[in-house]
C-alpha positions in Angstrom: 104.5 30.2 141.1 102.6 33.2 140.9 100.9 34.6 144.2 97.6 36.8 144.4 95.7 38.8 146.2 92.2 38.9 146.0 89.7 41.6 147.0 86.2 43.4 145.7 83.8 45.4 146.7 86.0 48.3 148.8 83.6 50.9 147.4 86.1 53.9 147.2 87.9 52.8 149.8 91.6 51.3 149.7 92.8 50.4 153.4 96.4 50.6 153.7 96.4 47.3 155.4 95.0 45.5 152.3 98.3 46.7 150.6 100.8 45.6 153.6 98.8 42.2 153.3 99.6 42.1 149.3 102.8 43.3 149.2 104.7 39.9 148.7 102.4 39.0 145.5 102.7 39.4 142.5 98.8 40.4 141.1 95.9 41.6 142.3 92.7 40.7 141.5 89.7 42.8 141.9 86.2 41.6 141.5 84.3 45.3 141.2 82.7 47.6 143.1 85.7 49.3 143.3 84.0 52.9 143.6 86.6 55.0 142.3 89.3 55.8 140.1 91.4 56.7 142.1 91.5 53.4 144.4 92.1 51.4 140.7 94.9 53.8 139.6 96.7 53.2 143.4 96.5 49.2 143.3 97.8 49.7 139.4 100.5 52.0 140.7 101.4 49.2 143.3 101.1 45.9 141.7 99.7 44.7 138.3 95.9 44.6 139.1 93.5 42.8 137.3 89.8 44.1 137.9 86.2 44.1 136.5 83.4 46.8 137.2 80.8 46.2 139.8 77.1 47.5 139.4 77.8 50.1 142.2 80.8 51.4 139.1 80.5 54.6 136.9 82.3 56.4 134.9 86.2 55.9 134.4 85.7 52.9 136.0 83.2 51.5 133.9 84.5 52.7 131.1 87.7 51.1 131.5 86.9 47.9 132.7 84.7 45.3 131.2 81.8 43.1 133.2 83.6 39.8 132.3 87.1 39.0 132.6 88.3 35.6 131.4 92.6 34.7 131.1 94.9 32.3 132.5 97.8 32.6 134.9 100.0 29.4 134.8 97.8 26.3 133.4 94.7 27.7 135.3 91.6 29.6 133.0 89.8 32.4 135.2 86.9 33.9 134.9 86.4 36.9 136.8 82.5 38.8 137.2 81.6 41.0 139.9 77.5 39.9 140.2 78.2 36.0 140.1 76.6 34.1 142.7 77.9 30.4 144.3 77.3 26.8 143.6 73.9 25.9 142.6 73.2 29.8 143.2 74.3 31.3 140.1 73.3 34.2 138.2 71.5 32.3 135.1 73.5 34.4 132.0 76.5 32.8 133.3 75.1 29.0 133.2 76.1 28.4 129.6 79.2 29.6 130.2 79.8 26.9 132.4 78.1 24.6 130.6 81.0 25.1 127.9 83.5 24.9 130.2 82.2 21.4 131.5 81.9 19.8 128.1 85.4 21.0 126.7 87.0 19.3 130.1 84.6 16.6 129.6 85.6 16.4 125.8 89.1 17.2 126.6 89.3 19.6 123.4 92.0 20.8 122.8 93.4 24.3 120.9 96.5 25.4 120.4 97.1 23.3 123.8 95.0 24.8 125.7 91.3 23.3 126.3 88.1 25.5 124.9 86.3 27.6 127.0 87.2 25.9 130.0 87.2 27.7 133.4 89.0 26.5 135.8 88.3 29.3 138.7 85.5 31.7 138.7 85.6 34.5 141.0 83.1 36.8 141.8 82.1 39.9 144.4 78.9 41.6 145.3 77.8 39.6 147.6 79.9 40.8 151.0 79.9 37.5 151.8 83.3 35.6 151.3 83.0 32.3 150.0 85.5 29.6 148.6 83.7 26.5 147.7 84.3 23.8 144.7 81.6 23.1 142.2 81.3 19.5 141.5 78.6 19.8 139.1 80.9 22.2 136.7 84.1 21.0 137.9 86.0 24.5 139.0 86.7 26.5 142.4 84.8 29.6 143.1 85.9 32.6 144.8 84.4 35.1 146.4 86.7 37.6 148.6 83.9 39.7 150.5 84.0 43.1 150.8 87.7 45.1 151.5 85.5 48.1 151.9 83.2 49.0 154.8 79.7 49.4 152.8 77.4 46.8 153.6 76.8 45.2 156.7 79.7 42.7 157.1 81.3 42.7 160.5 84.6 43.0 159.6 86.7 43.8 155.9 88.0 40.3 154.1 90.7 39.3 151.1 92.0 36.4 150.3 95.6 35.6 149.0 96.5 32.3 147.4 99.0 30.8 144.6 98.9 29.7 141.6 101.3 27.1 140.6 101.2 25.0 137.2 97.4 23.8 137.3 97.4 24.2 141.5 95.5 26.6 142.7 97.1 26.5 146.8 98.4 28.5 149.9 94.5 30.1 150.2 95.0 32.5 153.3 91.2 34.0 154.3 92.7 37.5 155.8 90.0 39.1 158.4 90.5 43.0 159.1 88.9 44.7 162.1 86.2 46.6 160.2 87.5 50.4 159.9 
């Protein structure tokens, strides 16, 4: 079992509360926006982080990060964006992505055992607004955390921690923090 925690959009800003709430897990996810170096260097200096740039990212982090992140933890294919949208909402560049994904689970094709191009969770950012919602048209969970930061207009700063275990995606905890 491998246990995450998720979080985007902080904007420069790590809260020491979102690292008492990771500290039992094992990765960190973030979905861009992250707004500075030096908040990417502390999560990698805490746990092994896993991150894209947002559109609000320059320099180092842009340059060090990519826009798309696809790999697997377990039996379960991510891919990771920061400008994504939700079901039925989605940002059109990322449709035949999906499209892919649904006709190598509808195909069942299979490489080197694992299936081609499938996704089985998509997360995303950018938005501020956290959202976790199953597409039944594509066949995969979405994820969005919110925003950890306090940019935006949000009413109070949001991550999510959940496991991963085989192809079970579980244990989703929605973690609210009194906006700073």
């Amino acid at each position: 079992m491998t246990r995450i925690g998720l979080l985007s959009d902080t904007h420069g800003l790590l809260d020491k509360r979102v690292l008492e709430h990771f500290k039992d897990v094992d990765e960190i996810w973030h979905a861009g926006d992250i707004g500075s170096e030096d908040v990417l260097r502390r999560l990698r200096e805490f746990k092994p982080t896993r991150a894209v740039y947002g559109n609000m990212d320059s320099g180092e982090v842009r340059y060090s990060l990519s826009e798309f992140y696809r790999f697997r933890v377990e039996e379960v294919n991510v891919l990771m964006t920061h400008i994504g949208g939700y079901p039925g909402k989605y940002n059109p560049w990322l449709i035949p992505w999906f499209k892919k994904s649904l006709e190598a689970k509808e195909n069942e094709q299979m490489v080197n055992e694992q299936m081609v191009n499938v996704i089985d969770l998509f997360v995303c950012g950018h938005s501020h607004i956290l959202k976790v919602q199953y597409d039944p048209l594509f066949k995969f969970l979405t994820m969005n955390p919110g925003a950890a930061g306090i940019q935006g207009w949000q009413p109070c700063q949001t991550l999510l921690r959940f496991t991963i275990d085989g192809k079970k995606i579980d244990n989703l905890e929605v973690i609210e923090l009194e906006r700073l």
